[in-house]
VMD Tcl script that draws the C-alpha trace (Angstrom):
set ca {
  {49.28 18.51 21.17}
  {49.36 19.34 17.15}
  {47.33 22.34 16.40}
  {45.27 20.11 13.38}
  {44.84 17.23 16.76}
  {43.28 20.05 19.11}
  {41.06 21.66 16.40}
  {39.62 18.03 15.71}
  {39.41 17.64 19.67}
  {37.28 20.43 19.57}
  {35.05 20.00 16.72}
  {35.03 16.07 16.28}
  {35.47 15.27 19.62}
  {33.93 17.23 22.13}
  {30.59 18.32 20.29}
  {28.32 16.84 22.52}
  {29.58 18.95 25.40}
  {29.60 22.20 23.64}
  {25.69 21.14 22.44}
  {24.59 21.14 26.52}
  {26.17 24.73 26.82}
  {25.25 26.49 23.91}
  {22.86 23.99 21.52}
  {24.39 22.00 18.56}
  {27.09 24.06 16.72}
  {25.41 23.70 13.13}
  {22.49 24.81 14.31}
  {23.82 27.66 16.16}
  {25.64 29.15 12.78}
  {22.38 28.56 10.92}
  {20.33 30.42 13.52}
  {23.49 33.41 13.52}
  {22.91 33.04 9.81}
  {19.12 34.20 9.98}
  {19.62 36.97 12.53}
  {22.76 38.49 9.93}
  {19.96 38.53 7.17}
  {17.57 40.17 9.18}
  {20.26 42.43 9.75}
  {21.51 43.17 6.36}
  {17.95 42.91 4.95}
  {19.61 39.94 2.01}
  {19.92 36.03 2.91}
  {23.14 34.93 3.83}
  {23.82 30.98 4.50}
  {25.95 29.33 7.41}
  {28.74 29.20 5.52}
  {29.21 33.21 5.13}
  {29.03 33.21 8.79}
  {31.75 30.50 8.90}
  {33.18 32.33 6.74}
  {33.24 35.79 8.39}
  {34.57 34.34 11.37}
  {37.92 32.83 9.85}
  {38.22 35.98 8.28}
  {38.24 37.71 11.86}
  {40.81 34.91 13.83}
  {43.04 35.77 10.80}
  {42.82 39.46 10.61}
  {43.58 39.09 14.42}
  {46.78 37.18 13.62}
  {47.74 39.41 11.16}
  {48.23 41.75 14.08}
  {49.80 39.60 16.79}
  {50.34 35.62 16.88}
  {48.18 34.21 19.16}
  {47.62 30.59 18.42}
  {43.89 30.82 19.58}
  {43.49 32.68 16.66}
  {45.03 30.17 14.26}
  {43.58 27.15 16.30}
  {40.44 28.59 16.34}
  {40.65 29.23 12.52}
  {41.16 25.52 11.71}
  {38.62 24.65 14.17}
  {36.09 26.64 12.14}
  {37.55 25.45 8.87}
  {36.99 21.58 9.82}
  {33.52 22.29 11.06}
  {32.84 24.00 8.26}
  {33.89 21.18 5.87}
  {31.64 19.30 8.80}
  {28.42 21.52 7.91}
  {29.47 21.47 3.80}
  {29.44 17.55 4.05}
  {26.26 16.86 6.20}
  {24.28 19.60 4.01}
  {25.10 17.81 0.70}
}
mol new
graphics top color blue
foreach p $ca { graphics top sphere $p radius 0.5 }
foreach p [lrange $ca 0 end-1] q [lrange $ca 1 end] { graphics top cylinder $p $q radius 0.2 }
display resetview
């Protein structure tokens, strides 16, 4: 399967089943959102988090290809356009 076909799989596709394990996935990154401000002691939004992640998956790959790290990079990337979109 494409890489762009699994990472929509994962975050188009399969939400619902992620939701019963772990709660919604929007929700999750705003709630991870409020516990990093708490943390830094400034407000950051869901979309720093989103962000932050891509930022790790690719400084991973920078070190070794691994296509977890790139699928999980476009996977983050879609359902951050996902969170973008439903937020306008």
């Amino acid at each position: 399967m494409n890489i762009l076909e699994e990472a929509n799989n994962i975050v188009n596709l399969r939400s619902e089943e992620k939701s019963r394990m772990y709660g919604p996935f929007e929700e999750g990154m705003d709630r991870a959102a409020l516990i990093l401000s708490g943390m830094l002691g400034y407000e950051v939004d869901a979309v720093l988090v989103y962000k932050a992640l891509i930022a790790l998956k690719l400084s991973r790959e920078s070190y070794s290809h691994k296509e977890d790290n790139l699928l999980d990079s476009v996977a983050y990337l879609g359902s951050m356009n996902n969170y973008i979109n439903n937020k306008s």
